[in-house]
C-alpha positions in Angstrom: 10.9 13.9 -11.1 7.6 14.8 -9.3 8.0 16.0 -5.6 5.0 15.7 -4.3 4.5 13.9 -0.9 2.5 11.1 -1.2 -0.8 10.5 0.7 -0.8 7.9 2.7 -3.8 5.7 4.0 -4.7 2.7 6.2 -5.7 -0.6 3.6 -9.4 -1.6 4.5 -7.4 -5.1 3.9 -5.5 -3.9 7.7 -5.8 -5.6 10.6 -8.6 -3.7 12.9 -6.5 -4.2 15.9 -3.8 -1.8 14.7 -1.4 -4.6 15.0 -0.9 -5.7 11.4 -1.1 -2.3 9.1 -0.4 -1.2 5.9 -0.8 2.0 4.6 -1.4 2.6 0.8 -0.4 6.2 -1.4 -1.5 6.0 -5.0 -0.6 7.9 -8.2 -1.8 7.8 -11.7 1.1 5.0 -12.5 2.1 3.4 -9.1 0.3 2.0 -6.3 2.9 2.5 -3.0 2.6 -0.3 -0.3 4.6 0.2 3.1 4.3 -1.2 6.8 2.8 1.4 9.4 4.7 0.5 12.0 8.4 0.8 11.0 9.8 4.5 11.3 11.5 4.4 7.7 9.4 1.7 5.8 10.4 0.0 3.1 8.3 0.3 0.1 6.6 -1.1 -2.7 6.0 0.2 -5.9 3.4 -1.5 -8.0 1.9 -1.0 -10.9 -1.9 -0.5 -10.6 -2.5 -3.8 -12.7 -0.1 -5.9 -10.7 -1.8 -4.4 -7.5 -5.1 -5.2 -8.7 -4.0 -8.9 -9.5 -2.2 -8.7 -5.6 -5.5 -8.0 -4.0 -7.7 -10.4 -6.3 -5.2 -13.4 -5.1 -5.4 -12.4 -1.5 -9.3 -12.3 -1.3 -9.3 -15.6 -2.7 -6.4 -16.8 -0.5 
C-alpha cells in the first residue's frame, strides 16, 4: 500500500470565483477528484481513461 500523500491542485475546469472548486491529485493508475470546500471530502477515484472520457463529455456539455 503506497503512503504517500497525494498532491493536490485546483482543476483549470474550477470556478474562478472560488465558489465552485475542485481540486485534482493524480498517480500513475488513478486520477483523485474531491470538493475544496468540505473539511473531509469525499473522493473519487478514477481511472485515467474514464477521467479523460469525464472531461471530453463536460467540454462538450
Amino acid at each position: 500500500m503506497n503512503t504517500t500523500p497525494l498532491a493536490w491542485f485546483k482543476s483549470s475546469y474550477s470556478s474562478a470565483e472560488g465558489d465552485s472548486c475542485v481540486e485534482v491529485a493524480t498517480c500513475p493508475s488513478t486520477v483523485h477528484v474531491r470538493d475544496s470546500k468540505l473539511d473531509e471530502s469525499p473522493q473519487l477515484a478514477l481511472a485515467p481513461a474514464s477521467w479523460t472520457r469525464f472531461l471530453a463529455y463536460a467540454v462538450r456539455g
